[in-house]
N, C-alpha and C positions, 0 to 999 in steps of 0.2 A: 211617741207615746206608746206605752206598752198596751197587751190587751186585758191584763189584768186592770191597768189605770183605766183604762175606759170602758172597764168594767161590762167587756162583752166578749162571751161563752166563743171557744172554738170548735168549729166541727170539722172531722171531715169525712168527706161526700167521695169514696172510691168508685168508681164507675167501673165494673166487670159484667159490661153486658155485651161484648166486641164476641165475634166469633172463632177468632184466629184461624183462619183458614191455610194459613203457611205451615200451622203444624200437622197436617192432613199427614197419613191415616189417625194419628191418636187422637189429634181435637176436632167433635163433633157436634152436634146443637145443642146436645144436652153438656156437653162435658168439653167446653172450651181450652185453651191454653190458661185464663186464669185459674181452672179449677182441677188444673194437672201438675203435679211435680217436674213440671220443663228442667230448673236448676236446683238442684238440692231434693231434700228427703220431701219437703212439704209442697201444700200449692202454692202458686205463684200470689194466690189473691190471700191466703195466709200468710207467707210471708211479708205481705202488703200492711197486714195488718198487726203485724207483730212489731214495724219496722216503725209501725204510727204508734203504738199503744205506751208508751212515754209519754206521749205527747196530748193523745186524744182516748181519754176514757172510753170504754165500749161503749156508754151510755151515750158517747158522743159522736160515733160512728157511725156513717150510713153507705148503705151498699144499693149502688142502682143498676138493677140488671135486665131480666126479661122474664115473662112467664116459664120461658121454656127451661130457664138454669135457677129459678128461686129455689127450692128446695135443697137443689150441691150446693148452694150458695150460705142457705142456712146452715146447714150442716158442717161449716167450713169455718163462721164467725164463731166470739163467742155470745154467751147467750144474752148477753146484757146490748148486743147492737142486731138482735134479729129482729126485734120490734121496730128497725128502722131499715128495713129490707125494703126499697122502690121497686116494684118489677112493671116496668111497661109494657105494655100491650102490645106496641108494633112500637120498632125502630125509629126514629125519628133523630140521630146525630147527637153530640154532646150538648147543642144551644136548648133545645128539650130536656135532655136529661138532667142538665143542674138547674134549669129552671123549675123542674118538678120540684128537685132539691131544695132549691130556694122557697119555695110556696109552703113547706112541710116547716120548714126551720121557721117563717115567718110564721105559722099560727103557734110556733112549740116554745120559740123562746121566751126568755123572763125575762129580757131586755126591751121589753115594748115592739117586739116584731122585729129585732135588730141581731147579729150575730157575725160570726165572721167564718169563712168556709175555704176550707183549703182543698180543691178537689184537682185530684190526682188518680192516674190509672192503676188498675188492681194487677197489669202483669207485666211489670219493669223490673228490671235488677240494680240493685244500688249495695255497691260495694264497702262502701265506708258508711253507715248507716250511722254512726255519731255523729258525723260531721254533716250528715244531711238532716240530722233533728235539726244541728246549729242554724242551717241555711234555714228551714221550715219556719224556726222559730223569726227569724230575721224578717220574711216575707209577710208575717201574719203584724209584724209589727208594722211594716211600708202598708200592710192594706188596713189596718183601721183608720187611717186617713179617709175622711169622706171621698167618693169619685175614684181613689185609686184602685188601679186594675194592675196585679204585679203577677211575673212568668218566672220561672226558672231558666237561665239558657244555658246549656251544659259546653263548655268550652271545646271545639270540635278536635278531633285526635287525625283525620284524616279528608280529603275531600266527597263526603258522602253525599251519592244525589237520593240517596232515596228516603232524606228527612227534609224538614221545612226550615227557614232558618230567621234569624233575629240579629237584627243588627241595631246594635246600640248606638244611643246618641251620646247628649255631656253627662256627666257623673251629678249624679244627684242626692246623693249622698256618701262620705268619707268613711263609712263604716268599716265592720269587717261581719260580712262579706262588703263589698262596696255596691251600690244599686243607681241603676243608671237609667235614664229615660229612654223610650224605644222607640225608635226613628222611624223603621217599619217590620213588617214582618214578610220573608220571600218565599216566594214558592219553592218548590223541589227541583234546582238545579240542574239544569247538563254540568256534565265532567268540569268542561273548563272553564264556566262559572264559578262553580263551588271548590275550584282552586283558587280561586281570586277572593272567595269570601277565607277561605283559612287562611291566606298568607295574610290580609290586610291585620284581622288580629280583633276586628272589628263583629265581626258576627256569633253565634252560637246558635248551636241545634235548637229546635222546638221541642223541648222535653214533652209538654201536653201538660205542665201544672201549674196550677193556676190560682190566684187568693184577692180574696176582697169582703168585702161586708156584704150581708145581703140585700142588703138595700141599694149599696153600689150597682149592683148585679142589675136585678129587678130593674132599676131606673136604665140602665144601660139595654136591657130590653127593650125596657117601654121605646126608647130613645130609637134605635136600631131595628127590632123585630114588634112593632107595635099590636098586631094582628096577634100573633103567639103571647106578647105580655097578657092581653085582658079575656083570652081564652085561658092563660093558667089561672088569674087571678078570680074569676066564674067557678076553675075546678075548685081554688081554696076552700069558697065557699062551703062546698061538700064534704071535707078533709072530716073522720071522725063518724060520717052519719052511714046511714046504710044507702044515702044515693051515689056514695064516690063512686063503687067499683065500674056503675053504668057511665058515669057522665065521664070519669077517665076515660073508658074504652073508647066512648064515642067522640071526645074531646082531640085527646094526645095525638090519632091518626090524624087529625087535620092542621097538626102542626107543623109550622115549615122544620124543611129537613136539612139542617145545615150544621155545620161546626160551628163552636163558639168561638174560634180562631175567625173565620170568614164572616161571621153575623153580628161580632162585636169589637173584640181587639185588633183585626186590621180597620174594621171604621173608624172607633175608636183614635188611633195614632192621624188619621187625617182631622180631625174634627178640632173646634177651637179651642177644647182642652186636652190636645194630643199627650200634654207631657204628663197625663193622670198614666197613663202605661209606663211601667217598670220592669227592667229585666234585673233578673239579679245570678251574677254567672254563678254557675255553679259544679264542682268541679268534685264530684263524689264517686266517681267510678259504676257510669250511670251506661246503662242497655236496655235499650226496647225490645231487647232478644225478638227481633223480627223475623228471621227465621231460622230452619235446623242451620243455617251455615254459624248464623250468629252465635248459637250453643255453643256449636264445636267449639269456638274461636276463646268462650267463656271457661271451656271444660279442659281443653290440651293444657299442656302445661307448658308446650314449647312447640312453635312450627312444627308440626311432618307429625306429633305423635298420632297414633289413633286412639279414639274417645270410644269404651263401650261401654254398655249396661249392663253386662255380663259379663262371665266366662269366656274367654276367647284366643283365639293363636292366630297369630299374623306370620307371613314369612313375604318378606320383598313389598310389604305393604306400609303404604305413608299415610296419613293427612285421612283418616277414614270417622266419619262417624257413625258407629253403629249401635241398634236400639233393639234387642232382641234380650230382653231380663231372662226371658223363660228359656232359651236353648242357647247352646255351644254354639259361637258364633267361629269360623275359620274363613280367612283371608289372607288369599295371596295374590301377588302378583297386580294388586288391584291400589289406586290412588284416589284420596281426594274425593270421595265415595261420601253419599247420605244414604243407608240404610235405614227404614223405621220400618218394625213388624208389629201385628195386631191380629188378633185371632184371626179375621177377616179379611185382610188387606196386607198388602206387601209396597213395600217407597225405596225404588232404586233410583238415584241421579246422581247428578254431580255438585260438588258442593257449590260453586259458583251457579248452578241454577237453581239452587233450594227457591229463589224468590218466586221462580213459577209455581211452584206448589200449589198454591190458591187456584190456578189453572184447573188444577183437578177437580175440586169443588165443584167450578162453575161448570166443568163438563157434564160432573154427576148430574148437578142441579138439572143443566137443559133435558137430563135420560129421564130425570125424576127414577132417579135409584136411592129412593130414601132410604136403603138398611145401609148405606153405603156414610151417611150425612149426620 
């Protein structure tokens, strides 16, 4: 059944409240990777929402962030989904975050408290953005089925250990795309693991997107995180008056702190209605652009070139990424290089350890060098 036939509203719920700490020096607390041009002219959570807005009216759109990035955040929608800007107070994981979500959609809808919500992250890259409305649209029609809980699993290109992964059961539906039940969901692999999940043919990455009704959701709270369900269900109450902004602040910190992957979709696959979880592969030329290496990988056009922001002369130089807009960059003799410049700050490594990056972060963090964060 479609969701037009069942006659309930879609929303989605973009989550841009992550810090990206891999893009250090450029992403800081106030000015993350979703609210920086990482690929292309625009930011990454703009193009987030340029890539939904087919799909999902602005009216329809909700962005959940934090106090510290509300304002880039505004400034970056347009103005018809600023009215639906979540910014939490303190961090508390994705299982918090769409449950706010959820709690807002349930006083707003005109479906007697019902809706359907497709929430996805604000700083992915999807390459074939047609073809990922198709799949979107596919997903939202598997989750207006009461109970179902449906994922995206992007069919793996190589053995990466540094995503989650989904391995499917029997086909559960003959569509196109085809949607299959999900047997479980694995952790982040060693090497020779996650060669054995890509040869079997069987598994797929955890994109992190996710769709159901919100009642689905909610219930699945209540069911999983029961403690968190009836502390959001207390904030609803508030939603509108002039006591939310207290009772949030003092609420949301006491929420457990988990992913909605660990706090419901892997309990979820054990439980006696496992087969309510659906994966649905999905094969859009999809990037968590996780770190500077990953860009590179986005930006070259062919192994060995080097990727800059500028003006620049190479001689005997390969495989380099460098990020310097404002000055003449020159490289020679030099390989396989992450440069990133910032009025402030300077990022030389090697592109095989961009992953450490977030290292630096947490160094600052323990100096407490805030002009540095």
């Amino acid at each position: 059944m479609s969701a037009a036939k069942a006659k309930l509203e879609a929303h989605a719920i973009i989550l841009a409240g992550g810090r990206g700490t891999r893009f250090w020096p450029r992403s800081r607390m106030r000015t993350p990777k979703q609210l920086l041009n990482i690929v292309g002219s625009n930011t990454m959570l703009a193009q987030t929402v340029a890539r939904l807005t087919p799909l999902f009216p602005a009216a329809r759109t909700w962005v959940i962030t934090n106090s510290e990035q509300a304002a880039a955040v505004r400034s970056q929608i347009p103005r018809a989904a600023r009215q639906h800007i979540l910014a939490e107070p303190v961090g508390r994981n994705t299982a918090a975050a769409i449950g706010l979500a959820a709690i807002h959609l349930l006083r707003e809808s005109r479906q007697g408290g019902d809706a359907l919500m497709a929430v996805l992250p604000a700083d992915h890259y999807v390459a074939q953005p047609e073809r990922y409305r198709r799949i979107v649209r596919a997903a939202l029609r598997a989750a207006t089925t009461p109970g179902s809980l449906v994922v995206l699993g992007i069919p793996p290109t190589r053995p990466e250990t540094g995503f989650g992964y989904i391995e499917r059961g029997k086909l559960a539906s003959r569509g196109t795309p085809p949607t299959y039940t999900v047997r479980r969901f694995a952790e982040k692999p060693a090497l020779a693991l996650a060669r054995r999940y890509v040869s079997s043919g069987h598994f797929y990455w955890n994109a992190g997107m996710f769709f159901c009704r919100v009642s689905t959701f909610l219930a699945a709270l209540e069911e999983f995180l029961p403690a968190t369900h009836a502390a959001l269900l207390c904030l609803a109450e508030t939603i509108g008056t002039s006591r939310y902004a207290a009772v949030l602040k003092r609420t949301y910190a006491k929420l457990a702190n988990i992913s909605v992957d660990y706090a419901i979709l892997e309990p979820a696959t054990r439980g006696r209605d496992a087969e309510r979880v659906l994966v649905i592969p999905s094969e859009v030329g999809w990037s968590d652009i996780g770190s500077w290496a990953a860009v590179y990988e986005l930006l070259a056009a062919q192994p060995g070139d080097n990727v800059s922001a500028g003006p620049h002369f190479e001689l005997d130089a390969t495989g380099n990424f460098l990020w310097s807009p404002g000055k003449f960059v020159a490289a020679i003799g030099v390989r396989d290089l992450v440069v990133v410049e910032t009025p402030d700050a300077l990022l030389l490594c090697p592109r095989e350890r961009a992953q450490d990056v977030g290292k630096i972060v947490k160094w600052l963090e323990e100096r407490k060098l805030g002009k540095l964060l």
